[in-house]
Phi, psi and omega in degrees: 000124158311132176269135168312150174306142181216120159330306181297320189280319183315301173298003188237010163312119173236353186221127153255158185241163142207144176235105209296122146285148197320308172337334187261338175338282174331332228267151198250165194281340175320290201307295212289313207261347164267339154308326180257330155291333177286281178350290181299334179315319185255039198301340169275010140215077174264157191283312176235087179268124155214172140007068200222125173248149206242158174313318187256018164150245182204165179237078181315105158277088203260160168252107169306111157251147210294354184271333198281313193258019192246320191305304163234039110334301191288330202270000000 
């Protein structure tokens, strides 16, 4: 289950994540690495956001989703 953006955990981010579905595989590391800086950029409204806690802070995960890269694409 995904979490909503929280501010507070958002300033104690010390690490990002993103998890590719397979559907993306064929995607060149260029396409993917300009995807996931635009993601993280905006993280409230990435579609599947979480969490993760870390010794040093939390661990932004986001998961791609086709609403998510249809999303900044357009941008």
């Amino acid at each position: 289950m995904s979490n909503a953006f929280d501010p507070y955990r958002e300033a104690l981010v010390v690490e990002r994540h993103t998890i590719w579905p397979e559907e993306y595989e064929d995607w060149s590391a260029a396409d993917k690495a300009r995807v996931e800086a635009l993601l993280h950029a905006s993280p409230g409204d990435a579609a599947e956001l979480d969490y993760v806690r870390q010794h040093t802070g939390f661990a932004r995960v986001i998961t791609v989703t086709p609403g998510d890269v249809e999303r900044v694409s357009v941008a």
